[in-house]
C-alpha positions, 0 to 999 in steps of 0.5 A, a space after each residue: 068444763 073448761 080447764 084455766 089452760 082451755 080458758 080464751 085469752 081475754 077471760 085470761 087477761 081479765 083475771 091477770 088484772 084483777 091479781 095486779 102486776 104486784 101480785 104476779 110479780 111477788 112470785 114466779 110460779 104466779 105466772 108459769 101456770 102454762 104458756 098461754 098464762 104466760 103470755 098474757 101476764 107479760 102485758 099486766 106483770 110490769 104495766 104499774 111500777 113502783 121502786 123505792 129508791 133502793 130498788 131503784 139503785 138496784 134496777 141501774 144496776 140490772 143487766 141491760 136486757 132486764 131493764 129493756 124488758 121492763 121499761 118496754 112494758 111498763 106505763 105507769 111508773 113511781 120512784 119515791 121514799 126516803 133517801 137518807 134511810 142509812 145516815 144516822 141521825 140520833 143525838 147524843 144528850 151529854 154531846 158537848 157544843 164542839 161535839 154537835 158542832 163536829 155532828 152536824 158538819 159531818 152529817 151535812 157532808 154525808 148529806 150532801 154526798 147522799 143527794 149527788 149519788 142520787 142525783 147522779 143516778 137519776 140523770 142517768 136514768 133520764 138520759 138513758 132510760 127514761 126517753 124509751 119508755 114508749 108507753 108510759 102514761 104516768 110518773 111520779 117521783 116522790 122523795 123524802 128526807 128524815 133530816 132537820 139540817 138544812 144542806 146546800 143541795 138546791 143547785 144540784 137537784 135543780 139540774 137532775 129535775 130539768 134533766 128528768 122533765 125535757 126526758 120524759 116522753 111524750 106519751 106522758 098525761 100524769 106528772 107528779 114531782 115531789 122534792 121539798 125537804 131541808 135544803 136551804 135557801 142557797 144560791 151559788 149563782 147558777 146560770 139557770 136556777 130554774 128546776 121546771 118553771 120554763 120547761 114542764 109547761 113549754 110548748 111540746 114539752 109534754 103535748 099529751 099531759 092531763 095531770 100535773 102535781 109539783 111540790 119542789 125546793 124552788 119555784 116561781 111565776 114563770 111556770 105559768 108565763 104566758 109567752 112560754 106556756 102557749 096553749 095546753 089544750 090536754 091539761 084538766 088538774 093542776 097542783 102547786 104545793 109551795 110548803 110540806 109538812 113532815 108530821 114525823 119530824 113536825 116540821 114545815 119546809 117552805 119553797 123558795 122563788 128560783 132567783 130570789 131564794 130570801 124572799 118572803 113564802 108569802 110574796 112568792 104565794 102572791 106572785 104565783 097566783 097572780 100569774 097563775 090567774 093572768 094564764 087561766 083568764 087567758 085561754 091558756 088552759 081551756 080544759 082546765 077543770 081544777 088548778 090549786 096552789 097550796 100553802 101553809 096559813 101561818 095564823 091558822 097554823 093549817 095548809 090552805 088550798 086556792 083554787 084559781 078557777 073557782 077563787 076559792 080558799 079552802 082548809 085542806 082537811 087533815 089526812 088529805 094528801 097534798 096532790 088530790 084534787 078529789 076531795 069535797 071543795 064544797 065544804 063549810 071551810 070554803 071561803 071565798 076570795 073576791 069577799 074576804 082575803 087572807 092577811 098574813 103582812 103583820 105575822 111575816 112583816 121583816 122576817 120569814 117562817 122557817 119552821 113550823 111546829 106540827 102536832 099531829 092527832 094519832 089515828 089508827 086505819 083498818 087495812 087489809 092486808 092479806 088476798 088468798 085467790 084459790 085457782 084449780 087447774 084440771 089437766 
């Protein structure tokens, strides 16, 4: 019989996959079974990456030799979760006005300075790590907030994403950005307010892309502006979130248009999917299978999904993350454009939603959580 040491390296190979990098990762005595074990878990130990942002802190921190060795392995790679988990939120109920007024200066300051600590740190990243990840395939970067004030943050973290996306390389053919939170509807003037509007669809920017999933503070129809975006043969979904709801702090936050912060949710819609349509109808992606942009129905009080190939409208059912594309679009809530049209002008006529009331229905979800794989080795 053959001994787990005697086993070829494929059958190896094939067993270090099926534990899953996190699994081998949890425990070093999980990958020094013996040499040959050894070898091939390298190849599977770090090829899925996940940090949060803590750990993502602290990997800046690790020697340089550590973070060469993971960053030459790994292929798909996430860095998502609050950011603000350490910034104490809590009210006092007898605070009198110049109390909560005292409050929420001081935690807009220690926001602030919590998102340019990060924002500093993800620059570095992509300046100086991110570039030599040669065989990524897949980024993600989801992050969140746990507060309800509103900050000036926008002009900040517009310049960490631009400085992230012209970073990743070009082996990339999932992209997933997710930064919609409480930042206000601030412009400072900045030379170019555009975060990846002009840059994540430019030509050879990322040739290899497959999918692309943004949900960001600002946006506009310059992302799919014909003379920029040229022909991305590769591209097959594409998701644009323009709201996001925060069921934990039942709130809904809405992007806003790079140069024009104030205008309405409902006109920077319209504008998207018009330019959205001019670039399918042009050939600009001839691979294109799914292209959904996402909004809040302010009548409805539900998330809505268009998909511009097809013109049809779609209830996003509840519990469907924003960026799948995978869910049945088949269903009896479809609606299509080209016969009726959603009117929202009278509801947002003069002023502009900004917060919605979220109520969600509690749901409880079986999970396993515990794997025992028993593996004998005879000497």
């Amino acid at each position: 019989m053959l001994s787990f040491q005697t086993l070829p390296a494929e059958v190896l190979l094939m067993i270090a996959q099926y534990l899953g990098g996190a699994y081998l990762r949890a425990e070093v005595g999980r990958i020094l079974l013996c040499r040959t074990w050894y070898s091939v878990t390298q190849s599977v130990a770090w090829e899925v990456v996940g940090f949060s942002i803590n750990t993502f802190e602290s990997f800046l921190q690790a020697p340089t030799t550590i973070q060469s060795f993971i960053h030459s392995r790994v292929k798909n790679l996430s860095i998502s979760g609050p950011y603000d988990t350490n910034i104490p939120f809590q009210t006092q109920t007898t605070e009198t006005d110049t109390q909560e007024t005292w409050r929420v200066a001081k935690l807009r300051s220690l926001l602030q300075a919590r998102n340019t600590t990060l924002c500093t740190s993800l620059t570095s990243f992509s300046t100086t790590t991110l570039p030599q990840m040669h065989k990524l395939h897949t980024f993600a970067l989801n992050i969140s907030s746990q507060s309800t004030i509103y900050t000036e943050t926008d002009n900040t973290w517009t310049d960490t994403l631009r400085t992230l996306v012209t970073s990743l390389p070009h082996t990339l053919t999932s992209l997933t950005i997710d930064k919609l939170g409480p930042t206000s509807r601030f412009s400072a003037g900045a030379q170019d307010p555009h975060a990846v509007c002009k840059i994540v669809l430019a030509n050879n920017a990322i040739p290899s892309l497959r999918h692309l999933r943004l949900r960001l503070h600002s946006i506009c129809p310059l992302l799919f502006a014909i003379k920029d975006i040229q022909i991305h043969a590769s591209l097959e979904t594409l998701v644009v979130a323009l709201d996001a709801c925060s069921p934990q702090l039942g709130m809904v936050h809405h992007a806003h248009r790079c140069r024009q912060p104030q205008q309405s949710s409902q006109r920077l819609y319209d504008d998207m999917v018009d330019a959205a349509k001019i670039a399918v109808e042009a050939g600009c992606f001839p691979a294109l299978k799914k292209a959904r942009i996402l909004r809040y129905d302010v009548e409805g009080l539900v998330f809505c999904s268009l998909d511009v190939v097809t013109g049809r409208m779609i209830e996003v059912p509840e519990g469907v993350e924003w960026g799948d594309v995978n869910w049945d679009d088949q269903s009896n809530m479809a609606v299509d454009l080209r016969e009726e049209s959603v009117d929202g002008g009278d509801l947002l006529d003069g002023q502009e939603l900004e917060v919605g009331e979220v109520l969600p229905t509690p749901y409880a979800v079986g999970l396993q959580t515990t794997l025992t794989i028993n593996i004998a080795s005879h000497a």
